[in-house]
C-alpha positions in Angstrom: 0.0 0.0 0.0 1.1 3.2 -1.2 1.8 5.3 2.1 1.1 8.9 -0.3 -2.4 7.3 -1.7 -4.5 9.7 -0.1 -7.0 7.6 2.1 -10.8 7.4 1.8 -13.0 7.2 4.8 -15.6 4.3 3.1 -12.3 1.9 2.8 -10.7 1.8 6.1 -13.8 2.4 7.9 -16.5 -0.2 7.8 -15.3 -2.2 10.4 -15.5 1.0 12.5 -19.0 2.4 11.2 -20.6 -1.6 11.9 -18.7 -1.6 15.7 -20.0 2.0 16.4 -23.7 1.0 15.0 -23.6 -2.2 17.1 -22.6 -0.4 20.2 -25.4 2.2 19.7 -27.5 -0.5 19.3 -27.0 -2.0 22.1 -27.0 1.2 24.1 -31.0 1.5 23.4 -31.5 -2.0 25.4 -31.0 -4.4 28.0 -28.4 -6.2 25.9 -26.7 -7.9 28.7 -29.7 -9.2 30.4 -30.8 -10.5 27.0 -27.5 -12.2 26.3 -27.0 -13.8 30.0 -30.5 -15.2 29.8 -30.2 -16.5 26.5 -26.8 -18.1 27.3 -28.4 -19.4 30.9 -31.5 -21.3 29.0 -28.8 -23.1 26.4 -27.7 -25.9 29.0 -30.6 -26.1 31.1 -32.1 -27.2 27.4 -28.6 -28.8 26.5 -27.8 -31.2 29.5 -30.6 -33.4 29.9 -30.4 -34.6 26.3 -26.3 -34.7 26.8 -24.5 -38.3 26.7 -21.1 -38.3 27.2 -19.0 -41.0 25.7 -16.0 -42.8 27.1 -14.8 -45.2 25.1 -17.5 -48.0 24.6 -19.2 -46.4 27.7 -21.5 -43.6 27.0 -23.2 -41.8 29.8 -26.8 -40.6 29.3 -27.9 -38.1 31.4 -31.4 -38.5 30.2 -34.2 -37.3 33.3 -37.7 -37.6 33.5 -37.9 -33.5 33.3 -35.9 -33.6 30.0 -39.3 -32.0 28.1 -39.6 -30.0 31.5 -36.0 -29.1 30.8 -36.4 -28.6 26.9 -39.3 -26.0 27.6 -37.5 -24.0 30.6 -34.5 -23.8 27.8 -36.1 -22.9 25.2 -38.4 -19.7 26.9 -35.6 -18.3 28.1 -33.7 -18.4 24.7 -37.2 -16.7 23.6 -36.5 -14.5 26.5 -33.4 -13.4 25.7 -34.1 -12.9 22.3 -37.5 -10.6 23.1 -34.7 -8.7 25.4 -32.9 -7.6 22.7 -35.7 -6.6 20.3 -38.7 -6.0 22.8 -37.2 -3.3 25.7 -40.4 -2.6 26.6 -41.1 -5.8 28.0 -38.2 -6.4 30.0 -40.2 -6.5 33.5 -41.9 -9.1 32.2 -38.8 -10.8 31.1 -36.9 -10.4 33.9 -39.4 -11.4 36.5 -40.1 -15.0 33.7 -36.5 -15.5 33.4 -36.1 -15.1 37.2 -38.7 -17.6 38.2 -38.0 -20.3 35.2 -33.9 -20.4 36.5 -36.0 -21.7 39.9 -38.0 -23.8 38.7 -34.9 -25.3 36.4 -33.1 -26.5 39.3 -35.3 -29.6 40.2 -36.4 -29.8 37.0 -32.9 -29.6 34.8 -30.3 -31.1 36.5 -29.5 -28.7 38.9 -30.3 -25.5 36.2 -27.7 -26.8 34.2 -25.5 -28.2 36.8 -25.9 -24.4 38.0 -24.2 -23.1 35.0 -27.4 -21.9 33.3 -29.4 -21.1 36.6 -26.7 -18.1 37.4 -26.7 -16.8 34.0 -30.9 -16.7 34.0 -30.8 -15.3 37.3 -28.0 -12.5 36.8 -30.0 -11.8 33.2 -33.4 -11.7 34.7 -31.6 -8.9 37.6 -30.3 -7.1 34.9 -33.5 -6.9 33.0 -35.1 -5.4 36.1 -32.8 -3.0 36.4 -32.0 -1.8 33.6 -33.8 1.8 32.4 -34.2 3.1 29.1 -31.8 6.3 28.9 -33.5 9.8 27.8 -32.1 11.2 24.8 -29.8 14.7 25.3 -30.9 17.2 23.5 -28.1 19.4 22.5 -29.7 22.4 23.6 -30.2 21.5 27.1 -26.9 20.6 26.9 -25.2 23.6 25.9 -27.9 25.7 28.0 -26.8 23.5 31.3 -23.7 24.1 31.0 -24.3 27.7 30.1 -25.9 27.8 33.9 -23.5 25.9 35.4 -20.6 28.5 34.1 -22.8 31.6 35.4 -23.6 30.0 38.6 -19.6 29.4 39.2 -19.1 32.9 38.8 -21.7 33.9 41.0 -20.4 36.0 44.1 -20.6 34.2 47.6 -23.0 36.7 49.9 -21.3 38.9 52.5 -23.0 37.5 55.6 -22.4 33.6 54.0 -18.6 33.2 53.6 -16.9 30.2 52.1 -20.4 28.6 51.4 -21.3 28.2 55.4 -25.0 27.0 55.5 -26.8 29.7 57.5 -29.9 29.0 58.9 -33.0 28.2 57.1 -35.9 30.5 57.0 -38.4 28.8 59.1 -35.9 29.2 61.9 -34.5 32.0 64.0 -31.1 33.0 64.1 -30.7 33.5 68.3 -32.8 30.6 69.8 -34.6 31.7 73.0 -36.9 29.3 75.2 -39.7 30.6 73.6 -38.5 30.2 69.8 -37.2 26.6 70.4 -41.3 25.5 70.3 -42.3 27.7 67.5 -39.1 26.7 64.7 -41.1 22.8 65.0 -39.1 22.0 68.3 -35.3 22.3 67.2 -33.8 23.0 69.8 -30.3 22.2 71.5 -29.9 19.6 74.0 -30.4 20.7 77.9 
């Protein structure tokens, strides 16, 4: 590659542009809940249809709650997936994903020998946690920061020196025993 070919943006860039669209899609939703919950349903569904072969041995791990299992693994794929493309019903989710990685562990081999009960629990917690973000308008922005440059400027008054809280309006500056009752009863110990 010529190090004087002048460089367009379209040529290096599309690795960039999809990274920066991913992460801004992302941003608008509870990606992480969505991707632990669909990661936590994968061997709760997995497991009790596993065999594990050693030799001429094999090893079925086959349970009476493998179509239990199957189900509980498969909704919270679904719910994972609705995460991601469905924000608006991530109470829902959360709460479903929350109360299927319960119900997996006497159904599903422990949730997945725990491994998919954890990640449907810490996706169904972020799911209830998270909140949409508001948009900034750019406005607001510059006009905040417009406010908080004037108010940094502002002079500290005479009788309040070095930002000193003074006393509030409802009370009186020299408490007597006949103000203490009428400031709501603050008043000093004794």
């Amino acid at each position: 590659m010529n190090p004087q070919a002048p460089v367009r943006a379209a040529d290096d860039a599309w690795f960039t542009v999809v990274y920066y669209q991913f992460r801004a899609w992302r941003g608008r939703r509870p990606f992480w809940a969505g991707l632990f919950t669909l990661l936590g349903g994968v061997p709760i569904a997995y497991f009790p249809y596993a065999d594990l072969r050693l030799g001429n041995v094999t090893l079925a791990m086959a349970t009476t709650g493998g179509a239990g299992a199957l189900i509980i693994g498969v909704l919270l794929i679904t719910l994972g997936l609705a995460l991601w493309f469905q924000q608006t019903i991530r109470v829902f989710a959360g709460v479903a994903a929350i109360l299927l990685a319960l119900v997996s562990i006497p159904v599903s081999n422990l949730g997945g020998f725990f491994m998919g009960f954890l990640s449907s629990m810490i996706g169904g917690a972020l799911a209830l946690s998270w909140a949409p973000g508001e948009p900034v308008d750019e406005e607001a922005e510059a006009e905040a920061e417009a406010e908080a440059a004037a108010a940094a400027k502002t002079e500290v008054p005479a009788g309040n020196p070095y930002g000193v809280p003074a006393p509030r309006d409802t009370e009186t500056a020299h408490l007597t025993e006949t103000t203490a009752h009428a400031d709501g009863g603050r008043n000093s110990a004794g």
